[in-house]
N, C-alpha and C positions, 0 to 999 in steps of 0.2 A: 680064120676067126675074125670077124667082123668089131672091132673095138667101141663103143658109144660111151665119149667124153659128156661131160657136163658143164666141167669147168677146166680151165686149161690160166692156171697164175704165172707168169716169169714174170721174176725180179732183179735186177742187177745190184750186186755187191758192188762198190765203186774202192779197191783193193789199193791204188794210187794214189788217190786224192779222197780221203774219210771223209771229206766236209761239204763235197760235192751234190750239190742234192740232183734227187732224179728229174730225168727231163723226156715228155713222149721223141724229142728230138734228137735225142742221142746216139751216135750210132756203135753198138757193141764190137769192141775190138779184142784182141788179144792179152789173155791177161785177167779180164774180166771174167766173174763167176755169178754164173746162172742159177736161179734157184726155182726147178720147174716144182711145181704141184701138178699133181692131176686127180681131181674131187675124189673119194672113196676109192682109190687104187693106189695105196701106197707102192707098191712093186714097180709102179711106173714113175715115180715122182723121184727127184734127183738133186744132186747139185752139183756143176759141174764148172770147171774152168775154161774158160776158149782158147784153145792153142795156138800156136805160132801162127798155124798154117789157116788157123779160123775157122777151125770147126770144134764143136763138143758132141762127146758121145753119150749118146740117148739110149735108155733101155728098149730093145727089142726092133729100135731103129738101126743103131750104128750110128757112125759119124754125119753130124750135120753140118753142112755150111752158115753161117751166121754171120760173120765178118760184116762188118757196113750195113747193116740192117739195124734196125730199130726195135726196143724191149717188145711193144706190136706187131710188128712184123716178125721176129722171132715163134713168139707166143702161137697167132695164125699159122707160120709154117707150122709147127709142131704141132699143132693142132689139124692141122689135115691131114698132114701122114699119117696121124695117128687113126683118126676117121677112116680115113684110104685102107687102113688094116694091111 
């Protein structure tokens, strides 16, 4: 089954440092919680913390690597696989 996103939101909670504001430059490490939407599909939409090891697990994906990637670059990955069905 072929999945057609519309919108695809990640947000980073900054869980260390409250006062930290967001930056496209950042890159998401361990620790850090994700806050995926996915438009009209609540079933797919998440919130998730990144492990040790750097990944967070996705519905219907499984674990994804994220570590040293950026809130953008995140979002895009997930957003293709999810495309990719």
């Amino acid at each position: 089954m072929k999945l057609f996103l519309l919108y695809l939101l990640t947000a980073v909670y900054f869980l260390s440092t409250p006062l930290l504001s967001f930056s496209e430059g950042y890159k998401v490490g361990e620790g850090d919680v994700l806050n995926i939407t996915v438009y009209e599909n609540d079933d797919l939409s998440a919130k998730v913390r990144v492990s040790a090891s750097g990944t967070v697990r996705v519905p219907l994906l499984g674990e994804i690597e994220v570590e040293n990637l950026t809130v953008p670059q995140v979002a895009a990955k997930i957003e293709s696989l999810y495309s990719d069905g």
